[in-house]
Backbone and ligand atoms as CSV (ligand in chain L), in Angstrom:
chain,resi,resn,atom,element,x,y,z
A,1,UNK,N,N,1.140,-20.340,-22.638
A,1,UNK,CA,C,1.322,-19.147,-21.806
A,1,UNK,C,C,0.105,-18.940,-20.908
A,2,UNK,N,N,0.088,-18.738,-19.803
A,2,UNK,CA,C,-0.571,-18.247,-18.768
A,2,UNK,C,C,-0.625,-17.036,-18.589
A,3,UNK,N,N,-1.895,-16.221,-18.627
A,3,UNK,CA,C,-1.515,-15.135,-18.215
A,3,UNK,C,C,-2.675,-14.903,-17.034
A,4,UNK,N,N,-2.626,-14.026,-16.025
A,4,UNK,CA,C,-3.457,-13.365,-14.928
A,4,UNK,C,C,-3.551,-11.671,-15.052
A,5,UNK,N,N,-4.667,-11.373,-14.530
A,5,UNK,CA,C,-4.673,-9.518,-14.681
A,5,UNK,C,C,-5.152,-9.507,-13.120
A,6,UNK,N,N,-4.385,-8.456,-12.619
A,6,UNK,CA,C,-5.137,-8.122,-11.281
A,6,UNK,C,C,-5.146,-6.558,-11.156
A,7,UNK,N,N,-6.163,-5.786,-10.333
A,7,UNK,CA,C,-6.229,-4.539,-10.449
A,7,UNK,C,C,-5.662,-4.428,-8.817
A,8,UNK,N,N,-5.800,-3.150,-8.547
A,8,UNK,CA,C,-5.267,-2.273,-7.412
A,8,UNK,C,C,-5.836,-0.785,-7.214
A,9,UNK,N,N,-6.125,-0.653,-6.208
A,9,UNK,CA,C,-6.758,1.022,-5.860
A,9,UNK,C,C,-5.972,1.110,-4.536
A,10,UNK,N,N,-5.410,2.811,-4.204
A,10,UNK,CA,C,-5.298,3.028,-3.037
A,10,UNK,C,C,-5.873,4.873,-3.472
A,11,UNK,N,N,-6.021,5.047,-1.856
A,11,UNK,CA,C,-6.100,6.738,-1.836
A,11,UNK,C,C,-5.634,7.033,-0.344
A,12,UNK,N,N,-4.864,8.038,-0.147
A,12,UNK,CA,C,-4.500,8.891,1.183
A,12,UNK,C,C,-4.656,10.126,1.161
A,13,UNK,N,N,-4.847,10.810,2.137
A,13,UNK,CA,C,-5.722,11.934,2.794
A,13,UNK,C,C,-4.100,13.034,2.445
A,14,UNK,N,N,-4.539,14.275,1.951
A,14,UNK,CA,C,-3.389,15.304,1.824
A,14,UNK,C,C,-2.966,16.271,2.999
A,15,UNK,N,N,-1.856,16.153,3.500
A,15,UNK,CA,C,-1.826,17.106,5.183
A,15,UNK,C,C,-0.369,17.818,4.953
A,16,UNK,N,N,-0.746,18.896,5.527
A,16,UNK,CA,C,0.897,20.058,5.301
A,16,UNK,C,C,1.861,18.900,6.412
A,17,UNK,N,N,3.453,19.325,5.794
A,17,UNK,CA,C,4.140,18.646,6.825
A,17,UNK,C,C,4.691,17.171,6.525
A,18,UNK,N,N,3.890,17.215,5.349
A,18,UNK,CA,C,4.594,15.667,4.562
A,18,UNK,C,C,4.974,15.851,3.426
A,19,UNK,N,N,6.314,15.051,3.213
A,19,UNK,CA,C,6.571,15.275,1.497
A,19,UNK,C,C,5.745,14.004,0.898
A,20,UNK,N,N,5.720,14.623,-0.483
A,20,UNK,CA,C,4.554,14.016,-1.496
A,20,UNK,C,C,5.149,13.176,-2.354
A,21,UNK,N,N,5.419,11.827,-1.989
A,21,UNK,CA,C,5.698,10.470,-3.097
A,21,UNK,C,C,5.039,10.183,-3.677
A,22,UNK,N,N,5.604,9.892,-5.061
A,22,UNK,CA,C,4.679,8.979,-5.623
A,22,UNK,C,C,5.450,8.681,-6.722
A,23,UNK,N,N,5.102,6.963,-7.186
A,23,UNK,CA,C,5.850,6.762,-8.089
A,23,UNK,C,C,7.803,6.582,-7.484
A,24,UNK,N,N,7.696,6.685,-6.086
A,24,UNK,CA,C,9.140,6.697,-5.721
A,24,UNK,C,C,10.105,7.868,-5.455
A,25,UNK,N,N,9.372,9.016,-6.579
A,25,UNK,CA,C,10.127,9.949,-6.083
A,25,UNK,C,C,9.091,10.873,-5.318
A,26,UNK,N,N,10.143,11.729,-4.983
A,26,UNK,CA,C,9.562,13.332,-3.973
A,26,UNK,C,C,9.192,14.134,-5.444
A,27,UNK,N,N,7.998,15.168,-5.479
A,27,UNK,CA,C,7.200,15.497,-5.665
A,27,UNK,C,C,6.784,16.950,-4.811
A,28,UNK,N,N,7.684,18.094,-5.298
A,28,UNK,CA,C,7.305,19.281,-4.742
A,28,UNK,C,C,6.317,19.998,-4.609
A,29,UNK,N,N,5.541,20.289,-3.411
A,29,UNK,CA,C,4.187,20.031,-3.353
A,29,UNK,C,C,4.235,20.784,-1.720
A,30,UNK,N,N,2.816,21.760,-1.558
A,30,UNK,CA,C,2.736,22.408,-0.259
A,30,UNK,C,C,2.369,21.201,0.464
A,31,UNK,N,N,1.921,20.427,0.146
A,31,UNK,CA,C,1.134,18.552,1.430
A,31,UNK,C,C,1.654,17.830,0.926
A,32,UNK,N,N,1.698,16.880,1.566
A,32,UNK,CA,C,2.000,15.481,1.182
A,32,UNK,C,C,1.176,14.063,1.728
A,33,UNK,N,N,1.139,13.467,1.464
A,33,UNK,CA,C,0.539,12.247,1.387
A,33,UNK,C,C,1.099,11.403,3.167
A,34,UNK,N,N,-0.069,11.315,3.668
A,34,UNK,CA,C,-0.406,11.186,5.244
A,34,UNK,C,C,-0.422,9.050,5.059
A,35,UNK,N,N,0.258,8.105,6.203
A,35,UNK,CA,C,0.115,7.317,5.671
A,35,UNK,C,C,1.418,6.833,6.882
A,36,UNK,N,N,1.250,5.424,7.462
A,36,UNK,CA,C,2.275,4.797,7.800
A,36,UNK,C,C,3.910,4.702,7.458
A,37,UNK,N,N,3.273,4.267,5.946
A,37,UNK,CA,C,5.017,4.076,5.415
A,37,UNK,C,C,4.479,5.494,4.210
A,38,UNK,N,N,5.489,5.652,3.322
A,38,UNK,CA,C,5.840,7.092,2.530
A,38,UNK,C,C,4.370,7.395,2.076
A,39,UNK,N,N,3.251,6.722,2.198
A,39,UNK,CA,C,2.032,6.981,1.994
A,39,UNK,C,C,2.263,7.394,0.160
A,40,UNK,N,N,2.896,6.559,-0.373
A,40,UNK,CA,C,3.019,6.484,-2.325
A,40,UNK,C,C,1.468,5.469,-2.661
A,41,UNK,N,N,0.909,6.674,-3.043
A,41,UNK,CA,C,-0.509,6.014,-3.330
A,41,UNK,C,C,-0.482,4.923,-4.761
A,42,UNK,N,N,0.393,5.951,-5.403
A,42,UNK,CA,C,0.642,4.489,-7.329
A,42,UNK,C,C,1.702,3.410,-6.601
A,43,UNK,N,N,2.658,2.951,-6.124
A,43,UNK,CA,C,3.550,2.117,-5.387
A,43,UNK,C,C,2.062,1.196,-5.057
A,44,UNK,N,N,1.604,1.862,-4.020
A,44,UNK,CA,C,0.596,1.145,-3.491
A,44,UNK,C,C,-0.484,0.315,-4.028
A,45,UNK,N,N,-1.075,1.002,-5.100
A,45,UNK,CA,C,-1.856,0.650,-6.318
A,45,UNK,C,C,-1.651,-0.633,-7.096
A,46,UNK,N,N,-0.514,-0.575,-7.780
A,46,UNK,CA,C,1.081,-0.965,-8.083
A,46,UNK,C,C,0.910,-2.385,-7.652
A,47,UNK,N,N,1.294,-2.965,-6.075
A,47,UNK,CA,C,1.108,-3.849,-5.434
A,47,UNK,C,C,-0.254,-4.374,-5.308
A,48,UNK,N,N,-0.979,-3.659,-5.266
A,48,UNK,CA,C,-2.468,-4.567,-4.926
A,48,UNK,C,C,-2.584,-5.065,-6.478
A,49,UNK,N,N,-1.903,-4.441,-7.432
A,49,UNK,CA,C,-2.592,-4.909,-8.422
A,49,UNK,C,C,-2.047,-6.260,-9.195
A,50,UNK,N,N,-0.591,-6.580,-8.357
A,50,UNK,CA,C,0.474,-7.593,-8.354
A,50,UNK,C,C,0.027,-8.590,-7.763
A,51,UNK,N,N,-0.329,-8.390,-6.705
A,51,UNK,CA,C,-0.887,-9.318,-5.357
A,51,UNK,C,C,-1.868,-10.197,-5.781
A,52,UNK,N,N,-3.129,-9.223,-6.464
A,52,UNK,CA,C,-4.446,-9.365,-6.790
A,52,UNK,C,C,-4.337,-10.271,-7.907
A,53,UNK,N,N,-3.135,-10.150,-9.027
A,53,UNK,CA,C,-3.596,-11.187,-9.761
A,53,UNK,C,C,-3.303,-12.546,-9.631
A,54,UNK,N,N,-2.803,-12.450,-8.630
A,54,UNK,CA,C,-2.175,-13.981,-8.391
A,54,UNK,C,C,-3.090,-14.363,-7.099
A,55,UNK,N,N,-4.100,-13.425,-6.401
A,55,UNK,CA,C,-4.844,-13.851,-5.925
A,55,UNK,C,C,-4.151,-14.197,-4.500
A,56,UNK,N,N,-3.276,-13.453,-3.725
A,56,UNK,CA,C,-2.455,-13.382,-2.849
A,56,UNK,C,C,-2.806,-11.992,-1.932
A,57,UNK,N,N,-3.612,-11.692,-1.814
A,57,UNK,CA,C,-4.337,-10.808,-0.910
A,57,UNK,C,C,-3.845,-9.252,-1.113
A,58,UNK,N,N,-4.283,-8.702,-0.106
A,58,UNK,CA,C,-3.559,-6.869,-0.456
A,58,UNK,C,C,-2.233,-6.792,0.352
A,59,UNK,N,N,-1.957,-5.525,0.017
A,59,UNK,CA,C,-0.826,-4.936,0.896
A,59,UNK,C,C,-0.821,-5.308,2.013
A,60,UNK,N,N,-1.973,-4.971,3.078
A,60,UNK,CA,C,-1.875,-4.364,4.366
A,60,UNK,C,C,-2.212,-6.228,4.967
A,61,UNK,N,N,-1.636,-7.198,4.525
A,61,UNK,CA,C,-1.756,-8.538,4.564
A,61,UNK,C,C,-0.255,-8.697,5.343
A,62,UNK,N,N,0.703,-8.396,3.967
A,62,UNK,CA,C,1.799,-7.987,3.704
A,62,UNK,C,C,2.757,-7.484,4.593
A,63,UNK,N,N,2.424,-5.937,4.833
A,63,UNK,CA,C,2.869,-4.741,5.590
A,63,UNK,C,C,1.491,-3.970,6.359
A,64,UNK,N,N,1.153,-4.515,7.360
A,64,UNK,CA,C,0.476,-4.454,8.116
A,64,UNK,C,C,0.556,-2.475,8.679
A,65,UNK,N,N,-0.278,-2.048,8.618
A,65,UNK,CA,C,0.138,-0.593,9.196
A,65,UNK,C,C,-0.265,-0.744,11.154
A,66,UNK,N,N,0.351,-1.595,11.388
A,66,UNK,CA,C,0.150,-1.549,12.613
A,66,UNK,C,C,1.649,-2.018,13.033
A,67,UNK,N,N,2.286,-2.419,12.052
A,67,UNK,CA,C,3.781,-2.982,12.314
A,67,UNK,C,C,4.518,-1.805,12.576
A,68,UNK,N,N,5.393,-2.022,13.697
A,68,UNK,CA,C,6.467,-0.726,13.697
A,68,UNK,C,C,7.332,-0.480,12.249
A,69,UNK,N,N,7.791,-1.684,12.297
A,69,UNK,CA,C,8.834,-2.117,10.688
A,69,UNK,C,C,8.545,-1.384,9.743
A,70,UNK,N,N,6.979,-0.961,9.380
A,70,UNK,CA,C,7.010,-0.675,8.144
A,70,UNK,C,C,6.568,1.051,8.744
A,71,UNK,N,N,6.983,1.512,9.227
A,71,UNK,CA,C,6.501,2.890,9.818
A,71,UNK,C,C,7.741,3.475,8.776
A,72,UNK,N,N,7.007,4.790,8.199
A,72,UNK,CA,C,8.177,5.566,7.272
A,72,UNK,C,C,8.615,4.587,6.016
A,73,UNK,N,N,8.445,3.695,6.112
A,73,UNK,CA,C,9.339,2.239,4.648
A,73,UNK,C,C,8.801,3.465,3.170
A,74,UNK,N,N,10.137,2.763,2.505
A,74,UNK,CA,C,10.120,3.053,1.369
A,74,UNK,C,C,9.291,2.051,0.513
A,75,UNK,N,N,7.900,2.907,-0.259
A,75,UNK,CA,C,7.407,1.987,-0.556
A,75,UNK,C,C,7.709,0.901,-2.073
A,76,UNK,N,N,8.993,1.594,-2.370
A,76,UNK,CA,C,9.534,1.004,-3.512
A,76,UNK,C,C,10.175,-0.449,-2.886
A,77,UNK,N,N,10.559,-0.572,-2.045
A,77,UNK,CA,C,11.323,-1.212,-1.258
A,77,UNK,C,C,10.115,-2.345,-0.885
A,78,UNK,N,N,8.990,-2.312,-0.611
A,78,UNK,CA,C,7.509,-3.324,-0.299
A,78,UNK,C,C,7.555,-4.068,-1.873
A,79,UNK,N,N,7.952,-2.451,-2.519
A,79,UNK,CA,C,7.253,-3.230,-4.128
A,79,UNK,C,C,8.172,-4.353,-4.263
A,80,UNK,N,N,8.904,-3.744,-4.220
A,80,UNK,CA,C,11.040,-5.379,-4.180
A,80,UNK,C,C,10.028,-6.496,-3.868
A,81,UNK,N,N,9.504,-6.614,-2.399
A,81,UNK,CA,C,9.115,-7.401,-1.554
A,81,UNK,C,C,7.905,-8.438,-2.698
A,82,UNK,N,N,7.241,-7.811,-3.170
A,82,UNK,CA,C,5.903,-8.118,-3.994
A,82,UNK,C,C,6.424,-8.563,-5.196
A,83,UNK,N,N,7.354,-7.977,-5.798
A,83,UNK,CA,C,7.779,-8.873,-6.409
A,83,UNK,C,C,8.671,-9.814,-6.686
A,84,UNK,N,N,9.433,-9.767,-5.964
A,84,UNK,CA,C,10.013,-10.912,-5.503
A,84,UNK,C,C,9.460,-12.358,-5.391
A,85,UNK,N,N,8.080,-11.985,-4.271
A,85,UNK,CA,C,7.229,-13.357,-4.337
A,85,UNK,C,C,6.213,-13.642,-5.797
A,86,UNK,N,N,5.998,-12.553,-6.540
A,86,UNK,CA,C,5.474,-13.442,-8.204
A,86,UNK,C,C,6.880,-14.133,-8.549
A,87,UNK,N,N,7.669,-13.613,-8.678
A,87,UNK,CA,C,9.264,-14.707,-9.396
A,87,UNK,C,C,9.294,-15.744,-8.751
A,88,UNK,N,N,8.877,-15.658,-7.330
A,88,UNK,CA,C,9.002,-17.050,-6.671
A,88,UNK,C,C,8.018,-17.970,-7.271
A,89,UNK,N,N,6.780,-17.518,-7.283
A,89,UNK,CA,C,5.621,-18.143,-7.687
A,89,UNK,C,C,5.739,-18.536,-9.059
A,90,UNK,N,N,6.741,-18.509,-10.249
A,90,UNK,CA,C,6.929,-18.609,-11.630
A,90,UNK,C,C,6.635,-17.417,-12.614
A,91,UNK,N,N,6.185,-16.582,-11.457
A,91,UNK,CA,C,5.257,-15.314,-13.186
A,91,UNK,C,C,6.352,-14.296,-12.980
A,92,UNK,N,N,6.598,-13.339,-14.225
A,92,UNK,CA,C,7.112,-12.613,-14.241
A,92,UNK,C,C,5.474,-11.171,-14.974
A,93,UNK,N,N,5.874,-10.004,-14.803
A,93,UNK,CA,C,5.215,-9.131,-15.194
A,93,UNK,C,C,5.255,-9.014,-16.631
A,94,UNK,N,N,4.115,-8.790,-17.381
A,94,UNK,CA,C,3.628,-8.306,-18.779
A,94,UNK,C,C,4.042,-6.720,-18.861
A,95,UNK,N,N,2.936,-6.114,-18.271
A,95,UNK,CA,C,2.849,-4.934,-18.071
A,95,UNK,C,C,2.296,-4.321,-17.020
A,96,UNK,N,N,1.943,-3.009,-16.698
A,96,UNK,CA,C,1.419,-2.422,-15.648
A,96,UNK,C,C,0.680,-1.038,-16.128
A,97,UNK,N,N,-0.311,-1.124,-16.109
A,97,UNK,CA,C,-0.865,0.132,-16.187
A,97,UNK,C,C,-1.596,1.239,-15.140
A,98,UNK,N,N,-1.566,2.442,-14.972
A,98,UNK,CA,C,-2.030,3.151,-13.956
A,98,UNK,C,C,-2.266,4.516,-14.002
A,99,UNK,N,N,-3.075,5.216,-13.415
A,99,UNK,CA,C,-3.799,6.322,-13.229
A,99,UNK,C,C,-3.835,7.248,-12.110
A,100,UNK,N,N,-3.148,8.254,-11.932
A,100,UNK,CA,C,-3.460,8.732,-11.028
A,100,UNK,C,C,-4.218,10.100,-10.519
A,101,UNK,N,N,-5.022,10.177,-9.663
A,101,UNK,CA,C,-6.424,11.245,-9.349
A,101,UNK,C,C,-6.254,12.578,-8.255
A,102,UNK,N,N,-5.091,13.754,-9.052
A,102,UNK,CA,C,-4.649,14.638,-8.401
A,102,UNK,C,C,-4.990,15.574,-8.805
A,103,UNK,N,N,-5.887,16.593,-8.116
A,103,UNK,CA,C,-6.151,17.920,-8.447
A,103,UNK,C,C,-4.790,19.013,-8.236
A,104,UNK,N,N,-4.199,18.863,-7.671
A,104,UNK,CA,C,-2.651,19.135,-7.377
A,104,UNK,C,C,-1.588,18.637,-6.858
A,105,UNK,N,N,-0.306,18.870,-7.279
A,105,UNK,CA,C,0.606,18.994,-8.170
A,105,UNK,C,C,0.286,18.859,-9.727
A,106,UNK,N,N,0.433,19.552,-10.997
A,106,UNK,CA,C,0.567,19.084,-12.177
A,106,UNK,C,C,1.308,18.234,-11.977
A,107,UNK,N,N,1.071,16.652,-12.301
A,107,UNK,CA,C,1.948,15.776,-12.190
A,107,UNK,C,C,2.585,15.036,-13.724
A,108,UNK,N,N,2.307,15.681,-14.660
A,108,UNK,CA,C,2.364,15.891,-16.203
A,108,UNK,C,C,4.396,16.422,-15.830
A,109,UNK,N,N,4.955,17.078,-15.758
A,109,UNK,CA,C,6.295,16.379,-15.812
A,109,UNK,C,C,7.355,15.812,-14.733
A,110,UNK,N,N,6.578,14.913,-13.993
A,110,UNK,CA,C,6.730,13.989,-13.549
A,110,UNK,C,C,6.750,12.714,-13.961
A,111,UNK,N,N,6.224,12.407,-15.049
A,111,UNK,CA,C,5.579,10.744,-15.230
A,111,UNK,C,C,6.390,10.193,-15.652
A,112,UNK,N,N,7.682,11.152,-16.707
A,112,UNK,CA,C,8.737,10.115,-17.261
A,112,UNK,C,C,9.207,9.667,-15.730
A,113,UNK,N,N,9.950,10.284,-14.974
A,113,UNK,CA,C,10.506,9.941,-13.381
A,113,UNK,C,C,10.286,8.862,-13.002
A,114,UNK,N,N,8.965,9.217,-12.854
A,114,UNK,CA,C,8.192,7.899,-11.818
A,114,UNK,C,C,8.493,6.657,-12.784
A,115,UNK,N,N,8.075,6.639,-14.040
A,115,UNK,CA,C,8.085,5.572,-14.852
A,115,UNK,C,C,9.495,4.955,-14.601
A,116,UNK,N,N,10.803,5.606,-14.676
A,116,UNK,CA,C,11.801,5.538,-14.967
A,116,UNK,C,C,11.789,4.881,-13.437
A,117,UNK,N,N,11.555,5.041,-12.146
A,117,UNK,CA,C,12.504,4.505,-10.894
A,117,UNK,C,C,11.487,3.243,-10.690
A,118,UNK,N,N,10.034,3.332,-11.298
A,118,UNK,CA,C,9.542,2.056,-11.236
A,118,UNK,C,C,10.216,1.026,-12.192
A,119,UNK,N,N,10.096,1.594,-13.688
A,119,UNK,CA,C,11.315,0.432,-14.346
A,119,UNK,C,C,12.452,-0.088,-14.077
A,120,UNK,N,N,13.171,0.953,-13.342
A,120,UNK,CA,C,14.541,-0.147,-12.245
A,120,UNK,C,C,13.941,-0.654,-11.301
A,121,UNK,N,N,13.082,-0.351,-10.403
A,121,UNK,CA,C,12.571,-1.149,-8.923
A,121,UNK,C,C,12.513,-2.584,-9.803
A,122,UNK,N,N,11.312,-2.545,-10.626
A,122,UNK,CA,C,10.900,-4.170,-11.181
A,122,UNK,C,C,12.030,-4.491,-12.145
A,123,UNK,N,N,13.148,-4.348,-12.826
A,123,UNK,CA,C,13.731,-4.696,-13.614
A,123,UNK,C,C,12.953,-4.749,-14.927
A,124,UNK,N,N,11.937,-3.593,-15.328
A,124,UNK,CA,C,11.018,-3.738,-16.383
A,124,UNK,C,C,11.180,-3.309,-17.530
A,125,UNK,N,N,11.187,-2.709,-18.528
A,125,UNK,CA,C,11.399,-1.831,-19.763
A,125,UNK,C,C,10.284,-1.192,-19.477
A,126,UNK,N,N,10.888,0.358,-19.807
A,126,UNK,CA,C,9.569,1.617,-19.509
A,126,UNK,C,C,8.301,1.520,-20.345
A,127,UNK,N,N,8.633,0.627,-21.188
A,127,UNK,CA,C,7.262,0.638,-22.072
A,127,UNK,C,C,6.027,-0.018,-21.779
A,128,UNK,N,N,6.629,-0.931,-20.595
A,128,UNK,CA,C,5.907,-2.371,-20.088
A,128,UNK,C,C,5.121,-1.043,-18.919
A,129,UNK,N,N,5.275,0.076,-18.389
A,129,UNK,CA,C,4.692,0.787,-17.141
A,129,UNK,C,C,4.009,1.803,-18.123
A,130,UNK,N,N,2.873,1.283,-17.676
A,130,UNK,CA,C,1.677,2.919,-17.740
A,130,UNK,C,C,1.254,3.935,-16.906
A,131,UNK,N,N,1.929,4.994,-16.956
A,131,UNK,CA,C,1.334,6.271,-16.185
A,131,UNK,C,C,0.580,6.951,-16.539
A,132,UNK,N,N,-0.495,7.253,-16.277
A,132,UNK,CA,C,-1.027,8.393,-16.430
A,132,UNK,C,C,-1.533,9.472,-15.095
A,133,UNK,N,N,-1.977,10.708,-15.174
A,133,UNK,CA,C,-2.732,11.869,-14.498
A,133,UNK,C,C,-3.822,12.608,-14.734
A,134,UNK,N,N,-4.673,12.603,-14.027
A,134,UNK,CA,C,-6.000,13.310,-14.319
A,134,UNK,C,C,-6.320,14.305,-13.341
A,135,UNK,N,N,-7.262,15.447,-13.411
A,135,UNK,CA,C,-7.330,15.655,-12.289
A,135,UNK,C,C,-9.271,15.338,-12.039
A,136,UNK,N,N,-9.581,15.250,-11.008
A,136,UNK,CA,C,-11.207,14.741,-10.637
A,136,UNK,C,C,-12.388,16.251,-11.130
A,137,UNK,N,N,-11.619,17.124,-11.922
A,137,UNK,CA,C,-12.526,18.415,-12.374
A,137,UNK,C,C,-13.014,19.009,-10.643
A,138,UNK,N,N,-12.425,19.233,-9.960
A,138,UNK,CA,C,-12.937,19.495,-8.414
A,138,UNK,C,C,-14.281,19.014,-7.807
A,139,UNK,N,N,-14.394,17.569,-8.420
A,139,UNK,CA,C,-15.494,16.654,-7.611
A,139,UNK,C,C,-14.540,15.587,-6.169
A,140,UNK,N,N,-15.454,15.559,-5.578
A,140,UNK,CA,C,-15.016,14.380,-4.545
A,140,UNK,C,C,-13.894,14.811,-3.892
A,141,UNK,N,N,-13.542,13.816,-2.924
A,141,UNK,CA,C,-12.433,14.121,-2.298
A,141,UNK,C,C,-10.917,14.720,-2.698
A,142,UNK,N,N,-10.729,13.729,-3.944
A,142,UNK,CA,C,-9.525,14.223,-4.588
A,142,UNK,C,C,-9.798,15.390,-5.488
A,143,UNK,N,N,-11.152,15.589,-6.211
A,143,UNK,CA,C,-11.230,16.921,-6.586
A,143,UNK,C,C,-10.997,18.141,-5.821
A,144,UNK,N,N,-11.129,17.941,-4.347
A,144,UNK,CA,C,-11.022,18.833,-3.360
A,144,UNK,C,C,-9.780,18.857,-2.545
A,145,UNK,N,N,-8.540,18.249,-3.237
A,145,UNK,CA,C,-7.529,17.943,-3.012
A,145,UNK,C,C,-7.373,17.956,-1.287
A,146,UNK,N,N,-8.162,16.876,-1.209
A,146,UNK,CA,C,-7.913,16.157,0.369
A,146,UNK,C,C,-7.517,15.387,0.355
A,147,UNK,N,N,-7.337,14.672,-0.754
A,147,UNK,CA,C,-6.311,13.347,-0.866
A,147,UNK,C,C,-6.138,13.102,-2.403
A,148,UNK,N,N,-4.929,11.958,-2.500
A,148,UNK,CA,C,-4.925,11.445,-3.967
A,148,UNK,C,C,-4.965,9.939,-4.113
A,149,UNK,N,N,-5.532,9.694,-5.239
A,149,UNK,CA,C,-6.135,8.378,-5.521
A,149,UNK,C,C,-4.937,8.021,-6.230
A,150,UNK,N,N,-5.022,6.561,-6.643
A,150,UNK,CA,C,-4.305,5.694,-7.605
A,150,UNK,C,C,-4.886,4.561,-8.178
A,151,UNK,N,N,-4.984,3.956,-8.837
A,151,UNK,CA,C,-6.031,2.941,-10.116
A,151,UNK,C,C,-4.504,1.933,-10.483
A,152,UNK,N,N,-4.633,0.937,-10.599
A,152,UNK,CA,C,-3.917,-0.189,-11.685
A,152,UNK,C,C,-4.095,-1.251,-11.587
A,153,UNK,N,N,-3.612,-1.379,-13.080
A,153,UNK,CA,C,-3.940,-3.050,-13.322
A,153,UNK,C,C,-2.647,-3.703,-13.705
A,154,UNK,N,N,-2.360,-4.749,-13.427
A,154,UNK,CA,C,-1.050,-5.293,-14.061
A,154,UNK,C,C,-1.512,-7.033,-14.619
A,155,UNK,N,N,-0.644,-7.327,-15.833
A,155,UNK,CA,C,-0.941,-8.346,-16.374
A,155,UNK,C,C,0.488,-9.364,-15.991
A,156,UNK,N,N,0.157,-9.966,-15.553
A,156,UNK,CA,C,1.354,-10.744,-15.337
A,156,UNK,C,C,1.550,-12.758,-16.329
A,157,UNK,N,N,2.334,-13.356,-16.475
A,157,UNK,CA,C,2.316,-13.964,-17.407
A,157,UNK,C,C,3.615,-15.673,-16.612
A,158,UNK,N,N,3.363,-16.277,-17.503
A,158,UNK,CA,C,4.256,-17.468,-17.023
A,158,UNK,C,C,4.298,-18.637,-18.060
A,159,UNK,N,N,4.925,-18.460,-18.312
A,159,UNK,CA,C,5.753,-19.225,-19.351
A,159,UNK,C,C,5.243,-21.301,-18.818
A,160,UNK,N,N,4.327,-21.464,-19.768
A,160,UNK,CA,C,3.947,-22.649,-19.298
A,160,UNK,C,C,4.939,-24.246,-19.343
A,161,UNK,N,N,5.847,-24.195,-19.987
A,161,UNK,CA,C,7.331,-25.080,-20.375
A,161,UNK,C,C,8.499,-24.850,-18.987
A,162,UNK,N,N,7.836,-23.469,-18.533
A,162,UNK,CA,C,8.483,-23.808,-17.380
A,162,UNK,C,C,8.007,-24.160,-15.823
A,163,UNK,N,N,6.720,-24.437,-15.856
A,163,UNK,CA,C,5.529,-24.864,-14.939
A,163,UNK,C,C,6.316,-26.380,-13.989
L,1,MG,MG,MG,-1.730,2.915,0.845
């Protein structure tokens, strides 16, 4: 067995006038997350941390934010994209773990959700996705809810008999 770990970080800036994704779904919330495509900071995370372990560069490689195409994209729909190319490449996902850095929304009953539309996006079992929420105690940017962060790592794996 082969296995690879790759991590992932994203963060976007919080502005009235946008709804707030994350994790795939909407997220009732006075701001939302500012950003080319749905600006889903864990999605985003998510992918770099897919990408990264296979050593296949970041997102914005990918889905360029300068492309019209991906203006507004669903970023569950990139994730399809990302993984799609590990299956091509032989690996399938272990697990995924992740964190996310919001001084607002309580995002505490949310996490089954998110867990749940990421486990259909990847075809995963919910147990294989780690969510979590913190908030930054009102330090830094995201303590000052000007934006929200996202953290992950994913372990991905490949069956060496089938190499
Ligand atoms: Mg992003």
């Amino acid at each position: 067995m082969n296995i690879r770990i790759g991590n992932g970080y994203d963060i976007h800036r919080l502005v009235t006038g946008r709804p707030l994704i994350l994790g795939g779904i909407e997220i009732p919330h006075s701001s939302g997350l500012l950003g080319h495509s749905d600006a889903d900071v864990l999605t985003h995370a998510i992918m770099d941390a897919l990408l990264g372990a296979l050593s296949l560069g970041d997102i914005g490689h990918y889905f360029p934010p300068t492309d019209p195409q991906w203006e507004g994209a669903n970023s569950l729909v990139l994730l399809q994209q990302v993984h799609k190319l590990i299956l091509e490449k032989g690996w399938q996902i272990n697990n995924i773990d992740s964190v996310i850095v919001a001084e607002k929304p309580k995002l505490k009953p949310h996490i089954l959700t998110m867990r749940d539309k990421l486990s259909r996006t990847l075809n995963l079992e919910p147990d294989r996705i780690g969510i979590k929420a913190t908030t930054n105690e009102g330090l830094d940017a995201t303590g000052k809810e000007e934006g929200i962060a996202a953290y992950a790592v994913a372990l991905l794996i490949q069956d060496k008999s089938e190499e």
